[in-house]
C-alpha positions in Angstrom: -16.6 5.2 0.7 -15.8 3.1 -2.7 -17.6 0.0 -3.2 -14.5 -1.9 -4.6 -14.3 -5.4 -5.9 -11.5 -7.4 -4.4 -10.6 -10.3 -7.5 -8.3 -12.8 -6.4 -5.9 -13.9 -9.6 -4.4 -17.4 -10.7 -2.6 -18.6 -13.7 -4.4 -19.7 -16.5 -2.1 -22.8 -16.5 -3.0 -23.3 -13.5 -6.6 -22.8 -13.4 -6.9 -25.1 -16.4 -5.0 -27.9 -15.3 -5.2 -27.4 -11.3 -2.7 -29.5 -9.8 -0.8 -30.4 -13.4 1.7 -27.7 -13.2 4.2 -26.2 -10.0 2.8 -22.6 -9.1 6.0 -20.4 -9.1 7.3 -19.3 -5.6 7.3 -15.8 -7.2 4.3 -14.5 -8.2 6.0 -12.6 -11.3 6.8 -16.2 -12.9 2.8 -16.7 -13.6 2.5 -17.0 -17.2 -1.2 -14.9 -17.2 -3.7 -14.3 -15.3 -7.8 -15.0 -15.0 -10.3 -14.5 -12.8 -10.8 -17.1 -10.2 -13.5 -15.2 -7.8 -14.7 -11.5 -6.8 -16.1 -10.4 -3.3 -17.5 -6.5 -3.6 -18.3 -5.0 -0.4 -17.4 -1.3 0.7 -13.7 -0.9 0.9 -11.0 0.8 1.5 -8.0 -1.1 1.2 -6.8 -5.5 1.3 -3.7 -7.0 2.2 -2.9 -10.8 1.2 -0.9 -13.2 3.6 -1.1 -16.8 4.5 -3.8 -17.6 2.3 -6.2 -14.6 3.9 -6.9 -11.7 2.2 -8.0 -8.2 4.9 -10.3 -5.9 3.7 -10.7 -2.9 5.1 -13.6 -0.5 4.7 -16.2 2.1 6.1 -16.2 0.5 10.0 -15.1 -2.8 10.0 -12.7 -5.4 8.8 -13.5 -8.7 6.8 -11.6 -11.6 6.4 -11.8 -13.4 3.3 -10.5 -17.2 2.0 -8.1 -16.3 -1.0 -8.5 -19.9 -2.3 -12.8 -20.0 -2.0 -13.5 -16.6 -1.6 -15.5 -17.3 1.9 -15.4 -14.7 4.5 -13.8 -15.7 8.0 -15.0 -13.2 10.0 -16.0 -9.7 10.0 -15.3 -7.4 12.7 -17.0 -3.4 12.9 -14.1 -1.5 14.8 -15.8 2.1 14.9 -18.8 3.4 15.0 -20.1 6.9 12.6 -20.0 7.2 8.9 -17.3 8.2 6.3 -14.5 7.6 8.6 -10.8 8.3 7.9 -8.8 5.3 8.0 -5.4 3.6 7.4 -4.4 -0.4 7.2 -4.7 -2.8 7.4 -1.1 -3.8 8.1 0.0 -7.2 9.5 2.1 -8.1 12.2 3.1 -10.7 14.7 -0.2 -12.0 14.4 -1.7 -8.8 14.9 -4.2 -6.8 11.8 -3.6 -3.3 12.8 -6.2 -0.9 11.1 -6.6 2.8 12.0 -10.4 5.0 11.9 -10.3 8.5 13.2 -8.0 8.9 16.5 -8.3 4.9 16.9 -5.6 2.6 16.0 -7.3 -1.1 16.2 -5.8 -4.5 16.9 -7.0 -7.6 16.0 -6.6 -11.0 15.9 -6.1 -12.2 12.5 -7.3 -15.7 13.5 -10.7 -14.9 14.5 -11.2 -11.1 14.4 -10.9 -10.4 17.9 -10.2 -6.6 18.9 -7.3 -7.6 21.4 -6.4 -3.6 21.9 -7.4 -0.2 21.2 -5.0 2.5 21.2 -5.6 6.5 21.1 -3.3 8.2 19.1 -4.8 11.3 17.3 -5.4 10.8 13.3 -3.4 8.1 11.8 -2.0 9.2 8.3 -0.3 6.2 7.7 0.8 2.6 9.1 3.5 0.6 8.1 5.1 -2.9 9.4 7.2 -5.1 10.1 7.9 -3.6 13.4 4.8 -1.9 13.9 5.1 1.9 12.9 2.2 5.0 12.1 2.4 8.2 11.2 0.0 9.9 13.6 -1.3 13.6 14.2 0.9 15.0 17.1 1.4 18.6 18.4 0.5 22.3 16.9 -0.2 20.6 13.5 3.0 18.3 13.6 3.3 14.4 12.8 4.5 11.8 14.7 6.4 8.8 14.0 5.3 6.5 16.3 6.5 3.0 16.9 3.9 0.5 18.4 4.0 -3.1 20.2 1.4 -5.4 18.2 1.0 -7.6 21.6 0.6 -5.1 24.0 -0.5 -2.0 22.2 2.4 -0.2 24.5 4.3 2.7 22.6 7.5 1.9 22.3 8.6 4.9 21.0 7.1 8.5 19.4 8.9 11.1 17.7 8.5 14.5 15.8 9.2 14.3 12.4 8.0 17.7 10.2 4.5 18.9 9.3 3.8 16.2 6.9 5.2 12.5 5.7 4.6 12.2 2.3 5.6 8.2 2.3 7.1 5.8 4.4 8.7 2.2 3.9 10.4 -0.3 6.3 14.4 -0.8 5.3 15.8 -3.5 7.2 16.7 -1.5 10.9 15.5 1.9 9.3 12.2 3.2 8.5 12.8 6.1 5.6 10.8 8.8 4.8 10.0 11.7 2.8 9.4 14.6 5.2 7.9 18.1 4.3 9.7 19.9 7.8 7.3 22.9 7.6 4.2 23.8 9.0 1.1 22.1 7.8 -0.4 24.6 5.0 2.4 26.5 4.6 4.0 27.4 1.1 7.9 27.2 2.0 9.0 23.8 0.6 11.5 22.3 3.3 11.2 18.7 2.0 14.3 16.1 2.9 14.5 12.0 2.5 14.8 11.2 5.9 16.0 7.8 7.5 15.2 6.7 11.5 16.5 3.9 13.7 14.0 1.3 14.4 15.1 1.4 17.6 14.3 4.7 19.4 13.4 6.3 16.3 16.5 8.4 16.2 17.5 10.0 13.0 20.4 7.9 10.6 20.4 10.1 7.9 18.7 12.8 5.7 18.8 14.6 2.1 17.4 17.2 0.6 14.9 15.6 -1.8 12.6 17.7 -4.5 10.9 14.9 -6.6 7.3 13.4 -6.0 5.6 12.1 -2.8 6.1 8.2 -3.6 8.6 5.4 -2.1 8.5 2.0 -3.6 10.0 -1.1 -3.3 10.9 -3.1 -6.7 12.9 -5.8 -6.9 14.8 -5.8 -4.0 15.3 -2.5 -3.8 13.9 1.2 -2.5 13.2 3.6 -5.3 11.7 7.1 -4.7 10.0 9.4 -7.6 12.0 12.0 -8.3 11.8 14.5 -11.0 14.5 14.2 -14.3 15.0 17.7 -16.6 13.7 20.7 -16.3 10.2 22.5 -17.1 8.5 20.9 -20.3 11.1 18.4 -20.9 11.2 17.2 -17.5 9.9 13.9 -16.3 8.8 11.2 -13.5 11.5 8.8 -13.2 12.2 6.0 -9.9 15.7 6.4 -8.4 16.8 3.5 -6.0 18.2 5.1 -2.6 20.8 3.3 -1.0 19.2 2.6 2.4 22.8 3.0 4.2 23.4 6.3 3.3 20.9 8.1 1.6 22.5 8.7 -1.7 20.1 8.5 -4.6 21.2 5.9 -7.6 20.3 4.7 -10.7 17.1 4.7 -12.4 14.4 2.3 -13.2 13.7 2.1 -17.3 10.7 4.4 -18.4 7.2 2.6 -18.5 4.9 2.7 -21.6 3.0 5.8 -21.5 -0.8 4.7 -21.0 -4.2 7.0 -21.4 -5.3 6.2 -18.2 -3.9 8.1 -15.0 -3.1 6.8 -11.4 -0.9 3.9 -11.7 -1.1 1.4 -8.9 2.9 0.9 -8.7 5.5 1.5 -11.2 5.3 -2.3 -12.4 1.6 -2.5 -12.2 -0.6 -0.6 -14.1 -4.2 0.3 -14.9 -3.9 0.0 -19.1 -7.0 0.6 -21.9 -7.7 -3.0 -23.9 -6.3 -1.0 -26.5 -3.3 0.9 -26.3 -3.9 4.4 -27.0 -7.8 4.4 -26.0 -9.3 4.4 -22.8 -11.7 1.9 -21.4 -15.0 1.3 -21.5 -17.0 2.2 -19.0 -17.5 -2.0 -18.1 -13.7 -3.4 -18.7 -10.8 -2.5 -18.1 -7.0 -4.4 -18.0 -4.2 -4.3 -15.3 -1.1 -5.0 -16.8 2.5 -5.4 -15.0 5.8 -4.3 -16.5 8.9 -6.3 -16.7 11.9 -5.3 -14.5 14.6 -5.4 -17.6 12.0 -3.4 -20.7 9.4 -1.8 -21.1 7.3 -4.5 -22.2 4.7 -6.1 -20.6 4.9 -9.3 -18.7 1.5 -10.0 -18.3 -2.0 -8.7 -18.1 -5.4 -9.0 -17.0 -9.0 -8.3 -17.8 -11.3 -7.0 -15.5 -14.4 -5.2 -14.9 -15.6 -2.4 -12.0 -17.5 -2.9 -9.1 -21.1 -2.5 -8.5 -22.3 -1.2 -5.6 -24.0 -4.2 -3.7 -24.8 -4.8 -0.1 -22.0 -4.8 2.8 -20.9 -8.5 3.3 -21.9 -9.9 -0.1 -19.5 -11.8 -1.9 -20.0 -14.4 -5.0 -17.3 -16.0 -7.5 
């Protein structure tokens, strides 16, 4: 389990002269960024919506203020240590959050677990409607569609031995499906794309490339693999969601010295290009959508490992 500290970001503008200037209605218009406050508690992953950021982590989920940095409410979902988990993911006033065989949902209003629902591991969930990817038969996976109010399964399907990614797209969900057995060496991998509704296939393509799927702009990209051997390389190819046919590509980023982007327009970056960080700071930086330039970044520093449920600004 990471200790990770969850920083909530505001324009310098802004934090300078609260009130003086409009905040952008999209988030990319902020001029810079700073530091406005830091909560560091175990954690897995955090979702922000309606002025709320969820945290999940270890056995529980927190709710935290994004304007004070105060938590709401804190809710332990599972009991046992190191526990696999997905989430959270929001919907129809639901927080859905997976641990083990368990998908949990809660109220987002006051942490209330309103329904617990068995469905074998949960690799992934994804929403708007409510979808995971769950363990299913003789080392299979699942699609499975989920009711947020009731809990009910609206609908399950078999899908391959493994689902590398999957995004919502409008009435489709689309995936990138490895159709073979789990721990197998024959490569049988397709972009796939289902009905919402039933979960009945629309489409599918062979697809050899990397295991991401990414929204930017507007549009679904997937990773897929440009040249051969030595000379090949990782570029983002937008899928047309109708009919599966792969498009043009996103400009090349700015090779960095550090490794694991967090998405292709944000980036984990050294305070000096070329070097990597120091062990205390490091800088988050997001690309522009036209260049490869950036269009703004931020300093910040790791987490410490400190108590569950402490926070501070």
């Amino acid at each position: 389990m990471r200790t990770l500290s969850i920083v909530f970001l505001v324009g310098l503008a802004v934090a300078a002269e609260r009130g003086a200037h409009p905040v952008p209605a999209n988030p990319r218009e902020l001029p810079s960024l700073s530091e406005r406050w830091a909560w560091k508690g175990p954690a897995e992953d955090a979702v922000l919506a309606d002025g709320v950021v969820y945290v999940r982590g270890q056995d529980r989920v927190v709710a935290i203020n994004a304007d004070s940095g105060k938590v709401l409410w804190e809710t332990v979902c599972a009991k046992g240590e190191n526990l696999v988990g997905e989430g959270p993911v929001l919907d129809s006033g639901k927080a859905a959050v997976s641990f083990e065989g368990n998908l949990t949902l809660l109220d987002r209003q006051t942490g209330r677990i309103e329904k617990t629902v068995r469905l074998g591991i949960v690799f992934k969930i994804v929403g708007s409607p409510l979808l995971t990817v769950a363990e299913g038969r003789k080392d299979r996976v699942d699609l499975v569609r989920i009711d947020p109010d009731s809990g009910e399964i609206l609908a399950r399907r078999e899908v391959g031995g493994m689902v590398y990614d999957v995004k919502m797209a409008g009435p489709l969900v689309v995936a990138l499906v490895d159709q073979g057995d789990l721990g197998s060496s024959d490569r049988d991998e397709i972009l796939a794309a289902y009905r919402i509704d039933g979960l009945s296939e629309a489409w599918r393509t062979a697809f050899d490339g990397f295991p991401e799927l990414e929204w930017v702009d507007g549009s679904l990209y997937a990773a897929d693999a440009e040249g051969e051997d030595e000379n090949s390389r990782k570029v983002y190819r937008r899928i047309d969601t109708d009919s599966g046919q792969l498009g043009p590509t996103l400009p090349q980023r700015v090779e960095s010295c550090v490794s694991g982007g967090l998405t292709w327009e944000l980036e984990v970056v050294g305070l000096k290009e070329g070097q990597r960080p120091r062990p205390a700071r490091q800088r988050e930086r997001r690309r522009g959508m036209r260049d490869h330039r950036a269009a703004w970044s931020a300093q910040s520093s790791p987490a410490t490992a400190t108590p569950p449920g402490s926070h501070g600004t």
